[in-house]
Backbone as XML, in Angstrom:
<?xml version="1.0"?>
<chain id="A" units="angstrom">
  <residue number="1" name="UNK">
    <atom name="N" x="-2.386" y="-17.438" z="65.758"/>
    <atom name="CA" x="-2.449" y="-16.142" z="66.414"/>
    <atom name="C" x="-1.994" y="-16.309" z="67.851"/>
  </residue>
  <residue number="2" name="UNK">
    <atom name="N" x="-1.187" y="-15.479" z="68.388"/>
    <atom name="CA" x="-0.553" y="-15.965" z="69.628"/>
    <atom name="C" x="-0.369" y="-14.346" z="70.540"/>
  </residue>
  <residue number="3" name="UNK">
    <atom name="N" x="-0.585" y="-14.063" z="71.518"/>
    <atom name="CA" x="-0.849" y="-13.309" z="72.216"/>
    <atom name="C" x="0.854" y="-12.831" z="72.974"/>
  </residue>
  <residue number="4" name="UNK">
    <atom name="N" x="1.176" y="-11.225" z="73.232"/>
    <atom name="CA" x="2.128" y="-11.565" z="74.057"/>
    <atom name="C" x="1.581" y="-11.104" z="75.740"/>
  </residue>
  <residue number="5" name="UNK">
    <atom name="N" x="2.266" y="-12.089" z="76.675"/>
    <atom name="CA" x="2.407" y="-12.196" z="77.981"/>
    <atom name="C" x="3.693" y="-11.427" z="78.533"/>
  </residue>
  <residue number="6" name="UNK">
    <atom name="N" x="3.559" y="-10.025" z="79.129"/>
    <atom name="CA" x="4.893" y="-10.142" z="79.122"/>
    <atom name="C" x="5.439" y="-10.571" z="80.861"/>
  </residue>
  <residue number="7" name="UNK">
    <atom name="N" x="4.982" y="-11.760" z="81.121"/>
    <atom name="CA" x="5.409" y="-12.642" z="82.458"/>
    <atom name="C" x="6.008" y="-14.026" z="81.337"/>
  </residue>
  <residue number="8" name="UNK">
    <atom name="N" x="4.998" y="-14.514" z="80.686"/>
    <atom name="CA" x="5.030" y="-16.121" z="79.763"/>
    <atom name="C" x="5.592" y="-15.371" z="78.493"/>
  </residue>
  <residue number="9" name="UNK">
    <atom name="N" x="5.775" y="-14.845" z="78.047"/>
    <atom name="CA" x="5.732" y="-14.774" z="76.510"/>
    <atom name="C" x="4.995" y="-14.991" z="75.436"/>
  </residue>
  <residue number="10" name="UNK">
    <atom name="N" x="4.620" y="-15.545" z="74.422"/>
    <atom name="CA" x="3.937" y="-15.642" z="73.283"/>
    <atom name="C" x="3.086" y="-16.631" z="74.048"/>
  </residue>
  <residue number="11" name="UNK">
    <atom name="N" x="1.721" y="-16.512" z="73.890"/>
    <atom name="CA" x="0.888" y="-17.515" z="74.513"/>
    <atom name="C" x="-0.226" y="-17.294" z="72.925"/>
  </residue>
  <residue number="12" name="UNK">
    <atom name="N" x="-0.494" y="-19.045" z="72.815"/>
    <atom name="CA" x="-1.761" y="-19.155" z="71.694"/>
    <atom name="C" x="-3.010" y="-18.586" z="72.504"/>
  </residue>
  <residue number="13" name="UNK">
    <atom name="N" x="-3.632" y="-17.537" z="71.769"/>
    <atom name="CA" x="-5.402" y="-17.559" z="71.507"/>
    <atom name="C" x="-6.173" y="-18.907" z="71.150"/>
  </residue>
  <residue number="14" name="UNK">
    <atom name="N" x="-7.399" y="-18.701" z="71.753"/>
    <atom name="CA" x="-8.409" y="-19.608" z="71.244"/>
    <atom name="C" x="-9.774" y="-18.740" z="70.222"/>
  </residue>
  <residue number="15" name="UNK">
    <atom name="N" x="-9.567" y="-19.308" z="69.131"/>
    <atom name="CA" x="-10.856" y="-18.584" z="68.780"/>
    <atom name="C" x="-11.673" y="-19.310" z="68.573"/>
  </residue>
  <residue number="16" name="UNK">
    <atom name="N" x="-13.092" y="-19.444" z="68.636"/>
    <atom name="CA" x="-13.971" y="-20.312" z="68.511"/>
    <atom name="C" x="-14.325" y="-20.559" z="67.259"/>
  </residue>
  <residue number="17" name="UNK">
    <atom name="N" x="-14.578" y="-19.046" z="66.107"/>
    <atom name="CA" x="-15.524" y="-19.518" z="64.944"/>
    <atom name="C" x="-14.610" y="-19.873" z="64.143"/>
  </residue>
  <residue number="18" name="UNK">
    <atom name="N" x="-14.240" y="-20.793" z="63.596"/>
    <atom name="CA" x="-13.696" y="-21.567" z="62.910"/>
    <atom name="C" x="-13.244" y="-20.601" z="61.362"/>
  </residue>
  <residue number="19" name="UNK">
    <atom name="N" x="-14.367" y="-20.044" z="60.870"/>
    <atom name="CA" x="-14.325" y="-19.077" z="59.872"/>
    <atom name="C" x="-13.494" y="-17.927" z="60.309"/>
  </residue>
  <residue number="20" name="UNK">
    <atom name="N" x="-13.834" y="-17.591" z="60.903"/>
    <atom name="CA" x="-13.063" y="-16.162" z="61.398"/>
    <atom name="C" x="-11.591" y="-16.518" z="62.185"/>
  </residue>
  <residue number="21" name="UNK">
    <atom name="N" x="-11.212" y="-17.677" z="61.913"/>
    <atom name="CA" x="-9.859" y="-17.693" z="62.686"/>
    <atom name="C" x="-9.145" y="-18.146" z="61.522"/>
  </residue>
  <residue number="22" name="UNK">
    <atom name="N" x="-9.374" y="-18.822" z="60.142"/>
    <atom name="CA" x="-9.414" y="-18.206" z="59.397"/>
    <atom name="C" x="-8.795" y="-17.242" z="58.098"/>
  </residue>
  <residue number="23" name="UNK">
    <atom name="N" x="-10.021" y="-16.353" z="58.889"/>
    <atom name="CA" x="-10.184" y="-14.911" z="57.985"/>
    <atom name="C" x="-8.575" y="-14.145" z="58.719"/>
  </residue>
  <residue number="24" name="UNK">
    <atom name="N" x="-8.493" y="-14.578" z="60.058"/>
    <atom name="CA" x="-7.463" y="-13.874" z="60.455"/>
    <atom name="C" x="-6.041" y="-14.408" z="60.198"/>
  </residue>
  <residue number="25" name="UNK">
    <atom name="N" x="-5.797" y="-15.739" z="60.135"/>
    <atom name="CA" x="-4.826" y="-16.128" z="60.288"/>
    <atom name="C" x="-4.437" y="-16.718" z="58.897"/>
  </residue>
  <residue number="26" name="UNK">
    <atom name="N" x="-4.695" y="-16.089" z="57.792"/>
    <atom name="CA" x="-4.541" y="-16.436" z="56.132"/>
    <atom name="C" x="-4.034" y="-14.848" z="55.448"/>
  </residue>
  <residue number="27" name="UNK">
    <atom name="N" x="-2.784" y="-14.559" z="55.771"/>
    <atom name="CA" x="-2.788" y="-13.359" z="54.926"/>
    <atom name="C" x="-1.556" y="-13.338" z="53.734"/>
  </residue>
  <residue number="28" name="UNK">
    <atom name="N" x="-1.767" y="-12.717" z="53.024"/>
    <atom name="CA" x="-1.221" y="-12.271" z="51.836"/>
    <atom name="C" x="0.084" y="-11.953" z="52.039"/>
  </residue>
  <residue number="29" name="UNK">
    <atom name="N" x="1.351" y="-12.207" z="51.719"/>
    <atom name="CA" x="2.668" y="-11.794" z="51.800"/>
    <atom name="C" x="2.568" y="-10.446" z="50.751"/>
  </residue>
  <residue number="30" name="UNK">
    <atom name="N" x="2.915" y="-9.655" z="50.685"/>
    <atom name="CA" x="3.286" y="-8.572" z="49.581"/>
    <atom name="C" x="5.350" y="-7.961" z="49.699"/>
  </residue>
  <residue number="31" name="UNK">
    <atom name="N" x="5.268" y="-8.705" z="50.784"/>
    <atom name="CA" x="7.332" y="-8.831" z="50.736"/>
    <atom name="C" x="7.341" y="-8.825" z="48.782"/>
  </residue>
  <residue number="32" name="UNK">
    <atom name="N" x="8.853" y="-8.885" z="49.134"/>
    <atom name="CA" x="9.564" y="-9.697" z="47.769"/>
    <atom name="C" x="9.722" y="-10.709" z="47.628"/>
  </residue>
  <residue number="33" name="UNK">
    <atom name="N" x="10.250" y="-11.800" z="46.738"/>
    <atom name="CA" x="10.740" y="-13.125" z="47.062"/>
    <atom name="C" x="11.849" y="-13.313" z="47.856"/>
  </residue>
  <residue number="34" name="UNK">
    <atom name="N" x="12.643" y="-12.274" z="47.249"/>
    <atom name="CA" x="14.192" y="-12.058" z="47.679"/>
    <atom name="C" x="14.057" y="-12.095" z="49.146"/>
  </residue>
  <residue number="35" name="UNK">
    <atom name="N" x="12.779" y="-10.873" z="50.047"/>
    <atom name="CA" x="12.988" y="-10.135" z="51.104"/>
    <atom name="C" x="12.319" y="-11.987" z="52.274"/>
  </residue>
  <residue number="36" name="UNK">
    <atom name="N" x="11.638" y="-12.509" z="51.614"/>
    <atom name="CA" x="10.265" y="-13.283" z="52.065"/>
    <atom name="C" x="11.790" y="-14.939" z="52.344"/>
  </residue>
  <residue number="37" name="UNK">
    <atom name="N" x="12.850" y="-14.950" z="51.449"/>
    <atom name="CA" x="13.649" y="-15.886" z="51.455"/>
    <atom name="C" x="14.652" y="-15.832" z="52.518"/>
  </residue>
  <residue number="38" name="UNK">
    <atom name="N" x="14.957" y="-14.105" z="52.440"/>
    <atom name="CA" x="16.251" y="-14.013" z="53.729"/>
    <atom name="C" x="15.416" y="-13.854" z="55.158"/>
  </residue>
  <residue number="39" name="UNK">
    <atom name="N" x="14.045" y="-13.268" z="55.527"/>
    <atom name="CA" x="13.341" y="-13.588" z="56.479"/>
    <atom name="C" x="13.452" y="-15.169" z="56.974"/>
  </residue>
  <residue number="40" name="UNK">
    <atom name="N" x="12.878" y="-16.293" z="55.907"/>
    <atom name="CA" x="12.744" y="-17.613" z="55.852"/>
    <atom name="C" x="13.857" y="-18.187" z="56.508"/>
  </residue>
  <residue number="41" name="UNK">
    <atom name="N" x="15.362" y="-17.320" z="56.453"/>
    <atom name="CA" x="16.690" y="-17.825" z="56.399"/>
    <atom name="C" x="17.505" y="-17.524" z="57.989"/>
  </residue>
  <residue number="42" name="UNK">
    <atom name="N" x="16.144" y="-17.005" z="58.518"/>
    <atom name="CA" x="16.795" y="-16.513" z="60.073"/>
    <atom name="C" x="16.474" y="-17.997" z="60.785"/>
  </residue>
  <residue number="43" name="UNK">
    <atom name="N" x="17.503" y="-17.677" z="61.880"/>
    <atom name="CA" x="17.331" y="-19.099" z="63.177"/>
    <atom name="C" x="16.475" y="-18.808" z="63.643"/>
  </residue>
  <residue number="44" name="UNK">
    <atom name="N" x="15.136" y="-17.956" z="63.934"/>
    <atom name="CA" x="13.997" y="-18.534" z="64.238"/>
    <atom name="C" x="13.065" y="-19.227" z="64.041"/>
  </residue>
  <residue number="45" name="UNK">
    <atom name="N" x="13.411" y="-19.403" z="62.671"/>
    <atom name="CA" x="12.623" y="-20.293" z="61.953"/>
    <atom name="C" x="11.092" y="-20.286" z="62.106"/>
  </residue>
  <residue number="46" name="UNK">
    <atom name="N" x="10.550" y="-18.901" z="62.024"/>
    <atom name="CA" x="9.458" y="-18.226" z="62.072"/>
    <atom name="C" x="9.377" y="-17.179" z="61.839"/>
  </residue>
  <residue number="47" name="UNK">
    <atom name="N" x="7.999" y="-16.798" z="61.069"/>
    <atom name="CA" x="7.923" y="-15.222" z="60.551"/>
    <atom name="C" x="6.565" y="-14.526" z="61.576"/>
  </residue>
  <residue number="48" name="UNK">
    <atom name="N" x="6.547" y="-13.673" z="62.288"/>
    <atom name="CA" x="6.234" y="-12.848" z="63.443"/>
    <atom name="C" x="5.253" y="-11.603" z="62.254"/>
  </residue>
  <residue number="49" name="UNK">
    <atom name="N" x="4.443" y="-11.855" z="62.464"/>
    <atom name="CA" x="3.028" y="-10.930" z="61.675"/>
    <atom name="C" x="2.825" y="-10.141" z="62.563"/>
  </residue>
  <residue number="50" name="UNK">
    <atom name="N" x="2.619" y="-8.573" z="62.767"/>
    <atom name="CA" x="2.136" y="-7.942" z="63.283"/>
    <atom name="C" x="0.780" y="-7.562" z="62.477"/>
  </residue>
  <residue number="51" name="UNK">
    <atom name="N" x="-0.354" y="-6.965" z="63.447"/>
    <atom name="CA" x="-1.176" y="-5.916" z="63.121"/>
    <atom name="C" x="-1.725" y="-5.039" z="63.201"/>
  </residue>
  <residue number="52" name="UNK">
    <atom name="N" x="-2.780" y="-3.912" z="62.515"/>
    <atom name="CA" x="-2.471" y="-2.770" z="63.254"/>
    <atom name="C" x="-3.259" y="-2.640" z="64.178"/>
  </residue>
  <residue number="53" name="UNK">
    <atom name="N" x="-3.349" y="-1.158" z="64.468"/>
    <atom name="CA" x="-3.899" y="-0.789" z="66.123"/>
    <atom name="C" x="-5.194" y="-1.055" z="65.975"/>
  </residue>
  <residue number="54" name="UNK">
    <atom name="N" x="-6.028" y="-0.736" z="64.678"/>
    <atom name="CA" x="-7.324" y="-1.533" z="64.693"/>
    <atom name="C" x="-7.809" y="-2.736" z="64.981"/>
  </residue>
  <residue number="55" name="UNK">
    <atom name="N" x="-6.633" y="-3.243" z="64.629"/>
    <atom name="CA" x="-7.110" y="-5.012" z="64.450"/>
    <atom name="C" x="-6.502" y="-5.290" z="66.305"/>
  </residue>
  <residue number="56" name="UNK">
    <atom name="N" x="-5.659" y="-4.842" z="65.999"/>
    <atom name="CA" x="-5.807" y="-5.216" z="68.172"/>
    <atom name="C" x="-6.528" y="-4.723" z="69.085"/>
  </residue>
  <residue number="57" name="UNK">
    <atom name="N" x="-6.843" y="-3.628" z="68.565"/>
    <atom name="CA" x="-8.354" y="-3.130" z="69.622"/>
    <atom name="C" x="-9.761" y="-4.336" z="69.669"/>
  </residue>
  <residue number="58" name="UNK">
    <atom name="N" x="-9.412" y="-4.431" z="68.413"/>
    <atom name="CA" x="-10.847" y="-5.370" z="67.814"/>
    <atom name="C" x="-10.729" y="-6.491" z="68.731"/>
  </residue>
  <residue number="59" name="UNK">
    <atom name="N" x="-8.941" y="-7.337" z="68.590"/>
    <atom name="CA" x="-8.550" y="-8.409" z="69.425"/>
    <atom name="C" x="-8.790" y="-8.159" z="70.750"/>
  </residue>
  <residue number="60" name="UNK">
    <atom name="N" x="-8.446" y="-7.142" z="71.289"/>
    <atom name="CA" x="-8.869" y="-6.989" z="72.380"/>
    <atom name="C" x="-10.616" y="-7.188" z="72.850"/>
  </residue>
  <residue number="61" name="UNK">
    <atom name="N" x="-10.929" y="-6.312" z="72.137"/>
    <atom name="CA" x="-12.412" y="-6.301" z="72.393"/>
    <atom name="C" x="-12.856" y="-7.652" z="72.553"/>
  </residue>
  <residue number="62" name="UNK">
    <atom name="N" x="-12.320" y="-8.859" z="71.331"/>
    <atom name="CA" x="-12.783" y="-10.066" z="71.203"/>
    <atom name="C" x="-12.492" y="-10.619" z="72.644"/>
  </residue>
  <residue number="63" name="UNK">
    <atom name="N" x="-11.195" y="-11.016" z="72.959"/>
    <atom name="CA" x="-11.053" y="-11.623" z="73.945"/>
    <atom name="C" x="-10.955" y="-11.084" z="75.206"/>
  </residue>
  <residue number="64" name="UNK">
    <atom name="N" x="-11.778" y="-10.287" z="75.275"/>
    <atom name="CA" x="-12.370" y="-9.520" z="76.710"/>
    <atom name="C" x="-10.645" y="-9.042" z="78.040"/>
  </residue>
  <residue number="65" name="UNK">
    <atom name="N" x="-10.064" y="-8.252" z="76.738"/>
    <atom name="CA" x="-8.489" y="-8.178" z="77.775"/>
    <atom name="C" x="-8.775" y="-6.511" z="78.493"/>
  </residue>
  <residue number="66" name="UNK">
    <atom name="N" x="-8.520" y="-7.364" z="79.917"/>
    <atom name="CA" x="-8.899" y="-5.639" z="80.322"/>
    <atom name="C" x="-7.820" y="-4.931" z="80.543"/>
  </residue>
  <residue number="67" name="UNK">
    <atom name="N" x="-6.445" y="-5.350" z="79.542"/>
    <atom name="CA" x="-5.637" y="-4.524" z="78.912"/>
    <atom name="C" x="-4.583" y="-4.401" z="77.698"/>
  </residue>
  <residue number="68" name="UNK">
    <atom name="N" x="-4.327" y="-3.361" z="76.919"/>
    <atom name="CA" x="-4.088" y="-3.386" z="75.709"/>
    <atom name="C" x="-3.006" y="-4.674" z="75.754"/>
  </residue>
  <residue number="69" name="UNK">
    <atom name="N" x="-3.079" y="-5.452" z="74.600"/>
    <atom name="CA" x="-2.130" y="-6.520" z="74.316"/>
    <atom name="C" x="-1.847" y="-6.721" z="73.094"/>
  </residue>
  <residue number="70" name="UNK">
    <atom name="N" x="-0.838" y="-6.550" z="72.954"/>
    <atom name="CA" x="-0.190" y="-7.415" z="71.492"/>
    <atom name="C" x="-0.442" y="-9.059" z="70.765"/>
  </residue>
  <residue number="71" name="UNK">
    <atom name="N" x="-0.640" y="-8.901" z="69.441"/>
    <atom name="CA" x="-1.204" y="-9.741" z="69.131"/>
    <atom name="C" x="-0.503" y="-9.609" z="67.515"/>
  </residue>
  <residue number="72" name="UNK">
    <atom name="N" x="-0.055" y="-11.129" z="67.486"/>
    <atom name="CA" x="0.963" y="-11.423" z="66.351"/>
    <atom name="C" x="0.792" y="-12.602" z="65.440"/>
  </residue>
  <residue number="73" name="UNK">
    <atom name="N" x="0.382" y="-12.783" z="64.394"/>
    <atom name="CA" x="0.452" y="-14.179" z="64.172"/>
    <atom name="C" x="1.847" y="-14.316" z="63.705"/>
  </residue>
  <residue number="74" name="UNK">
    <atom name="N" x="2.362" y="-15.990" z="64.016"/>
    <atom name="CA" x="3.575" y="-16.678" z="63.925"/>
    <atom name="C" x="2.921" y="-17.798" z="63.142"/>
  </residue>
  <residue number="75" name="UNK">
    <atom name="N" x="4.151" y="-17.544" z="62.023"/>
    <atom name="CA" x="4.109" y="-18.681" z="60.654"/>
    <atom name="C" x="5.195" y="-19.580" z="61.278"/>
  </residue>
  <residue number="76" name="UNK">
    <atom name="N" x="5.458" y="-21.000" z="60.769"/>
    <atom name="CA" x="6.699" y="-21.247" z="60.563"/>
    <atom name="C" x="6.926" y="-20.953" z="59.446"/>
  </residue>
  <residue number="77" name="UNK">
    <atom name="N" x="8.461" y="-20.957" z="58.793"/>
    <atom name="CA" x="9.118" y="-20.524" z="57.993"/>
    <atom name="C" x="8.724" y="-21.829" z="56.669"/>
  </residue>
  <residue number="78" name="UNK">
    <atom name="N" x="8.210" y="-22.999" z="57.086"/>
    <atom name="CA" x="8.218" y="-23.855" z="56.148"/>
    <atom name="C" x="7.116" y="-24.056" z="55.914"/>
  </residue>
  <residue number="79" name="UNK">
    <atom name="N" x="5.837" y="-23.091" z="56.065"/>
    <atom name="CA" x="4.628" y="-22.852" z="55.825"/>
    <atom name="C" x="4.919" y="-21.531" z="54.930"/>
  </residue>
  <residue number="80" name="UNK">
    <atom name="N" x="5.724" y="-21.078" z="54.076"/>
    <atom name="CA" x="5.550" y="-20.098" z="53.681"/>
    <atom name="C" x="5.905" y="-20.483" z="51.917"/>
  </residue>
</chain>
């Protein structure tokens, strides 16, 4: 899970409970194979998870940001 900075750029979170980092950072592809292969096939060689406005309020709330921030998890492509 990696936070954006927009001075630094993508900066890692720390989460403490081990369970709940997790619960967050294990999700389900529902792509295609097809769609999940030509993603895999870009030069970033990473897939960029967004989530929604709930789950970043929540992020927010968690890590005490006293302003709205984006929050993305980043796969590599050879974790997928």
């Amino acid at each position: 899970l990696k936070a954006f900075n927009p001075y630094r750029g993508w900066i890692p979170t720390l989460i403490q409970d081990n369970e709940f980092e997790k619960m967050i950072c294990e999700r389900k592809l529902v792509n295609s194979i097809s769609e999940i292969i030509s993603l895999c096939q870009s030069s970033e060689n990473v897939l960029i998870l967004d989530f929604s406005g709930e789950q970043l309020a929540l992020f927010d709330k968690m890590f005490d940001s006293p302003l709205p921030m984006r929050y993305a998890l980043h796969v590599p492509t050879t974790a997928v």
